[in-house]
C-alpha positions in Angstrom: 0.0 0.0 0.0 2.9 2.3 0.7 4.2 1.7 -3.0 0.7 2.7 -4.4 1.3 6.3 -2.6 4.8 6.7 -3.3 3.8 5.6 -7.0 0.5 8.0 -6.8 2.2 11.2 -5.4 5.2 10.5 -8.4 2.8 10.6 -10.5 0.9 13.9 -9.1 4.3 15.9 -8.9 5.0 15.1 -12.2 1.6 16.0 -13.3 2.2 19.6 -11.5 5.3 19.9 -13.1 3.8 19.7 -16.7 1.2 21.7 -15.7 3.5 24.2 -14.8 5.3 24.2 -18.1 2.2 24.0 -20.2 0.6 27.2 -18.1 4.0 29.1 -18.9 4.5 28.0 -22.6 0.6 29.5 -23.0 1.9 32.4 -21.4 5.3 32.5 -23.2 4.1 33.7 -26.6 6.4 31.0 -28.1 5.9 28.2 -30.1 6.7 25.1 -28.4 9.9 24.1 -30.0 11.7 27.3 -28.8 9.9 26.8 -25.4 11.6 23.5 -25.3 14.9 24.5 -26.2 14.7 27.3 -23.3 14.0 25.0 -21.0 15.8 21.6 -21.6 12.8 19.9 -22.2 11.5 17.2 -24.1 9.2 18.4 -27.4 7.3 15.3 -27.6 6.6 14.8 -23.7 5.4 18.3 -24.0 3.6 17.8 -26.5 1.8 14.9 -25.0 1.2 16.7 -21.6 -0.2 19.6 -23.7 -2.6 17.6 -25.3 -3.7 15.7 -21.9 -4.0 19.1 -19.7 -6.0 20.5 -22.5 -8.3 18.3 -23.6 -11.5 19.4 -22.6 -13.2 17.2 -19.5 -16.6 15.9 -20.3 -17.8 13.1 -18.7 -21.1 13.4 -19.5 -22.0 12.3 -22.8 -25.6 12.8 -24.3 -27.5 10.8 -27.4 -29.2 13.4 -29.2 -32.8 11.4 -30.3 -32.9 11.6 -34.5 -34.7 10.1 -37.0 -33.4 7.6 -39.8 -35.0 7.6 -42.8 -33.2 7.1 -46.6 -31.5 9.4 -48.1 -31.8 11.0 -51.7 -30.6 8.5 -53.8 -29.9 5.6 -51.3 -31.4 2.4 -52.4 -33.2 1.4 -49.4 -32.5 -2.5 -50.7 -28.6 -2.1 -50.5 -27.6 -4.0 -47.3 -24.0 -2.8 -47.3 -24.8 1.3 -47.3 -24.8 2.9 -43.6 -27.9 4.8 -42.7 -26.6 5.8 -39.9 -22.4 7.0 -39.9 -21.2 8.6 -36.0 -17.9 10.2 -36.4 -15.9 10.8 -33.1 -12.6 12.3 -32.8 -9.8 11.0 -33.6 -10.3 9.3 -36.3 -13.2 6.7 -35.7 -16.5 6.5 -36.8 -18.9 3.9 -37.0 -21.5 3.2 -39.5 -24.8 1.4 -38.2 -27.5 -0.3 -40.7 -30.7 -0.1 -41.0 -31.0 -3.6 -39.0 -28.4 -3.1 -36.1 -29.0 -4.5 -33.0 -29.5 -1.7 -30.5 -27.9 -3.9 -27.3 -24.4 -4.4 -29.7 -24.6 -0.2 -30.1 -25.1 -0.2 -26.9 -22.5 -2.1 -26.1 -20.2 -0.5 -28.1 -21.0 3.4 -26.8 -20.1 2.6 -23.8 -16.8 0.8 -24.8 -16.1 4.0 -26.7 -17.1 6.0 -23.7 -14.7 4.4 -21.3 -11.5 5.2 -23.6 
C-alpha cells in the first residue's frame, strides 16, 4: 500500500510539473519548439502533456434522439450502405445499418465511452 502512494504522489508531482510548463509555454508567446529548447525539455513529452491538460473534460455524454430515414438516392435495398455514420474524434466513426442491434450499439458506446 505504501508503493501505491509513493507511486501516486510521483505521478501527481509530475503531473504539477507539466502543468506548470504548459501554463507558462501559454503564457510565453512562443511556439513550443523554442519553449523546449529554453527549457531543456523534451518536445514530444510536451507535446503529449499539452494535449492531456488540455483536452477538454466531459464526462457526461448525451444521445441526441434523430430520425433515420433514406437518403436521396440511397437504395433502401442495398444491405452494405450505412444509414446511420457517428464520427468521433480522432479518427473513428462507425457506421450502423438499418438492422443493427440496439444492445451491440449499446455495447459499443459505452466501450467508446470508457476510452
Amino acid at each position: 500500500m505504501a508503493e501505491r502512494t509513493i507511486r501516486n504522489e510521483k505521478q501527481l508531482r509530475n503531473k504539477r510539473h507539466w502543468q506548470a510548463h504548459v501554463k507558462a509555454l501559454h503564457q510565453s508567446g512562443l511556439s513550443r519548439a523554442e519553449y523546449c529548447r529554453q527549457h531543456n525539455l523534451s518536445y514530444h513529452a510536451l507535446t503529449y502533456w499539452h494535449r492531456k491538460i488540455s483536452r477538454p473534460r466531459s464526462n457526461v455524454t448525451s444521445l441526441v434522439p434523430i430520425t433515420i430515414g433514406h437518403f436521396k438516392g440511397q437504395n433502401p435495398t442495398q444491405p452494405d450502405r450505412a444509414a446511420l455514420k457517428i464520427i468521433l474524434p480522432g479518427r473513428l466513426s462507425v457506421e450502423v445499418s438499418d438492422n443493427f442491434s440496439p444492445a451491440t450499439l449499446s455495447r459499443l458506446l459505452a466501450t467508446l465511452e470508457s476510452r
